[in-house]
Phi, psi and omega in degrees: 000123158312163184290330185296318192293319195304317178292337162263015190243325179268353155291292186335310176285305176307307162344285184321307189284343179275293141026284207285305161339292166293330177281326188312318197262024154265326186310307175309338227219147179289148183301288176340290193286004189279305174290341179272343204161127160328142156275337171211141192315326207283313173300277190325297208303307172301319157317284170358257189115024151227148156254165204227107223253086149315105160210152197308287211100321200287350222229067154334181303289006205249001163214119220213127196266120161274178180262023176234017140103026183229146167279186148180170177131198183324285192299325173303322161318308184292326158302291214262000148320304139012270237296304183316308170295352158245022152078045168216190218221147198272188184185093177264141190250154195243138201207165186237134178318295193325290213282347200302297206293327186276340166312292182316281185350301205257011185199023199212169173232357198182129168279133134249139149137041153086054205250106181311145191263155194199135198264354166270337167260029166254340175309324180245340175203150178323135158243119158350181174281193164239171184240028189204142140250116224227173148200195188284142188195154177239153181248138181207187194292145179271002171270057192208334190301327176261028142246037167246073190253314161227163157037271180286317164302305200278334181257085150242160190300331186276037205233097176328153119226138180254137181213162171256151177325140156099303208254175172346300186335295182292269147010287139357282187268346150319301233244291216241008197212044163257025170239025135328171143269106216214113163236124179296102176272113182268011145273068216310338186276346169245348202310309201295000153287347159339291202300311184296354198251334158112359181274023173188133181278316169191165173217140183289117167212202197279109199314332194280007163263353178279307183316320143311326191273337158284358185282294187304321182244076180337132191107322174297131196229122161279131180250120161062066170277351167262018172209075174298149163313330202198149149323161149184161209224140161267130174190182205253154174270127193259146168283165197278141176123327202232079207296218100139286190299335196268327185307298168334302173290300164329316174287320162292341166284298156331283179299295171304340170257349176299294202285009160085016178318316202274300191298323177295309181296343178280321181316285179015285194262315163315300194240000000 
């Protein structure tokens, strides 16, 4: 079967699963309240007739704030892949890691952008399945790469590590690098020329962001990015509560990496 057939076969289904979606949750829901208000984002969002996109902007490859005021990257792809199959136009909102959860909460239907799963962001809110499997990695100067090989190497006082505010990232380094040197840089889009200029030795992230950010930044090494300190998983923030929506997005997530949707918008960005 072709991409093409692969591409009507998955509208079709999404078609079918918003339909259903939707009848479950008028079904679900009192006559009264039917008439007052959506019941679950999937309903409000097609009213809208937007959905409405948190994301950082900071977090190559997969979301990225230009300077003429448009996102792009993975997740921006995806988002509006999203946005398409429920027959509305995205509306992305600009958030910061520290603000990321009360931003989604009080002003979004749906978190993107390359957003780590955490049983501490599980408290408040759904995660999708995921669509990456990811972990921890240090990126440093590449002559430098064989004293950050584990752990234990990097967390001594004589050891910089730089990191940015709010997310996994910090966390991270907090929990586990705390007899380091550790400055909070709160620019995510420049920190790693920190490290090449020498105001930093090295910093722990997400491997597929090390594997881009040595592309950009020549001199730069990702270490051991196919063996991370930890598991970790990519996967979209959903509101809490509210399985009709999440079912949706599961399903449309589900068809997009089935049918190569997702790997062809990852090619992309990646190579």
């Amino acid at each position: 079967m072709n991409r093409i057939a692969h591409a009507c076969i998955a509208s079709l289904a999404l078609a079918c699963c918003a339909r259903a979606a939707l009848a479950q949750s008028a079904a679900a829901t009192p006559d009264s309240q039917q008439a007052s208000a959506p019941s679950s984002h999937l309903a409000a969002v097609i009213a809208r007739g937007t959905l409405r996109v948190c994301t950082t902007g900071d977090y190559k490859p997969f979301s990225y704030y230009r300077q003429d005021g448009g996102f792009e990257g993975i997740d921006i792809d995806m988002a509006e892949s999203l946005a398409k199959s429920l027959g509305v136009k995205a509306d992305f909102v600009k958030t910061a890691w520290p603000n990321l959860m009360s931003d989604f909460i009080g002003k979004c239907d749906i978190a993107m952008g390359g957003i780590s799963t955490s049983l501490e962001r599980q408290k408040r809110a759904f995660f999708t399945q995921p669509y990456m499997i990811d972990g921890k990695v240090p990126i440093a100067r590449c002559a430098d790469v064989s004293k950050y090989q584990t752990i234990a190497q990097i967390d001594q006082p004589s050891t910089h590590v730089i990191v940015n505010p709010g997310g996994t990232n910090e966390q991270f380094a907090r929990r586990y690098l705390a007899h380091a040197n550790l400055t909070v840089y709160p620019d995510n889009v420049t920190i790693f020329k920190q490290i090449l200029a020498g105001k930093g030795d090295v910093m722990v992230t997400d491997a597929s962001e090390t594997l881009l950010q040595q592309k950009l930044n020549p001199g730069l090494c990702s270490v051991h990015p196919d063996k991370p300190f930890q598991y970790g998983e990519k996967a979209y923030m959903v509101p809490i509560d509210d399985d009709v929506f999440q079912q949706y997005v599961d399903q449309w997530l589900h068809l997009s990496l089935a049918s190569g949707e997702f790997q062809a918008i990852s090619d992309k960005w990646l190579k």
